[in-house]
C-alpha positions as CSV (number, residue, x, y, z in Angstrom):
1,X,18.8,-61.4,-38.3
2,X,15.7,-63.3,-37.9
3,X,12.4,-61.6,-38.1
4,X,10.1,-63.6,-35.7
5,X,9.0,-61.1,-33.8
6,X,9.0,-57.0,-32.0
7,X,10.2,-54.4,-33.2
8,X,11.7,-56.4,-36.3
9,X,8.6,-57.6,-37.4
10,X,7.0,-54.5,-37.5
11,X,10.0,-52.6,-39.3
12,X,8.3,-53.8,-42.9
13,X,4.5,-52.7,-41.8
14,X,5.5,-49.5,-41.0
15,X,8.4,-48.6,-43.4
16,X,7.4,-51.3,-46.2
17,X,10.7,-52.8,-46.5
18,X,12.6,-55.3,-43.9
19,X,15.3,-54.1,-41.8
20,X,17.4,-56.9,-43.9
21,X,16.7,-55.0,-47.1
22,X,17.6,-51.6,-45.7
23,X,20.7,-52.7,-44.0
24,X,21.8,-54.5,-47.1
25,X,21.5,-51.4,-49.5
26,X,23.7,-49.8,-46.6
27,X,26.2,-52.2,-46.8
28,X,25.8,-53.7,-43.4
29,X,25.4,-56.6,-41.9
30,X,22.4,-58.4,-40.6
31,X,23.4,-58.4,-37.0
32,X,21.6,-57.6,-33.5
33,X,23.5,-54.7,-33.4
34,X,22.7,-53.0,-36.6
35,X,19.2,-53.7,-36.5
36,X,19.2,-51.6,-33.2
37,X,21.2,-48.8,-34.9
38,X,18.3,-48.8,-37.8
39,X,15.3,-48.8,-35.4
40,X,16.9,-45.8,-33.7
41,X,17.6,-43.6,-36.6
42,X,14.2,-44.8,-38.1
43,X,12.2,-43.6,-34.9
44,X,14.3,-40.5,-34.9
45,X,13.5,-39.4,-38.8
46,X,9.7,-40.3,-37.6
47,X,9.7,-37.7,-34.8
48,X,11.7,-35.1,-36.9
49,X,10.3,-35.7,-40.4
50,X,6.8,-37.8,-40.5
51,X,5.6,-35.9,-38.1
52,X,2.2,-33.1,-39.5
53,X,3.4,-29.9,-39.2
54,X,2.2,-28.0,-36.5
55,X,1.8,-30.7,-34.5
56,X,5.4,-30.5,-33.1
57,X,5.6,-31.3,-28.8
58,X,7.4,-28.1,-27.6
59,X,4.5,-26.4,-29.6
60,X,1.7,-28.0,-28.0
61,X,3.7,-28.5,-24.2
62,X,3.6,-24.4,-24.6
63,X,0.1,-23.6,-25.6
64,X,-1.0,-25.7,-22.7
65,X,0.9,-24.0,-19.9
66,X,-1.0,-23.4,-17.0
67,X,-1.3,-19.7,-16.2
68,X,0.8,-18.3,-13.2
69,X,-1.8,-18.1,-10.1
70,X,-3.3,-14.8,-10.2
71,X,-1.9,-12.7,-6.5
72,X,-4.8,-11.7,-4.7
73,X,-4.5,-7.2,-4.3
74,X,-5.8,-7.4,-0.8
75,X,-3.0,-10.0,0.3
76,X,0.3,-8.1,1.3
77,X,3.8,-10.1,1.4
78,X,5.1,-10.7,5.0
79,X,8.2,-9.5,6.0
């Protein structure tokens, strides 16, 4: 598959090999199609694995939590 531009063109900046390469040490053709399928296993072993540790999204989604609002005592439920 041509490498002229997007995502493709970027796969050998950021992993240091071309998608070409990787597909053909998997065996694969160069197609449209199998480029797609190694972007989105490369993306997902970049969340999962590249990431620092400790810097992981659930983590940080619950440290910043907002607090439940505090009931005022004086205020009493309505029945």
């Amino acid at each position: 598959m041509k490498e002229g531009g997007g995502p493709v063109s970027n796969f050998k900046r950021l992993t240091g090999d071309t998608a070409r390469e990787i597909l053909e040490m998997a065996g694969k053709e160069d197609t449209r199609d199998n480029v797609e399928v190694l972007l989105h296993y490369t993306i997902l072993h970049a969340n999962e694995i590249g990431q620092p540790s400790g810097q992981d999204l659930s983590e940080a989604v619950e440290e910043h939590k907002e607090p439940p609002p505090k009931r005022d005592a004086a205020v009493t439920p309505a029945c």
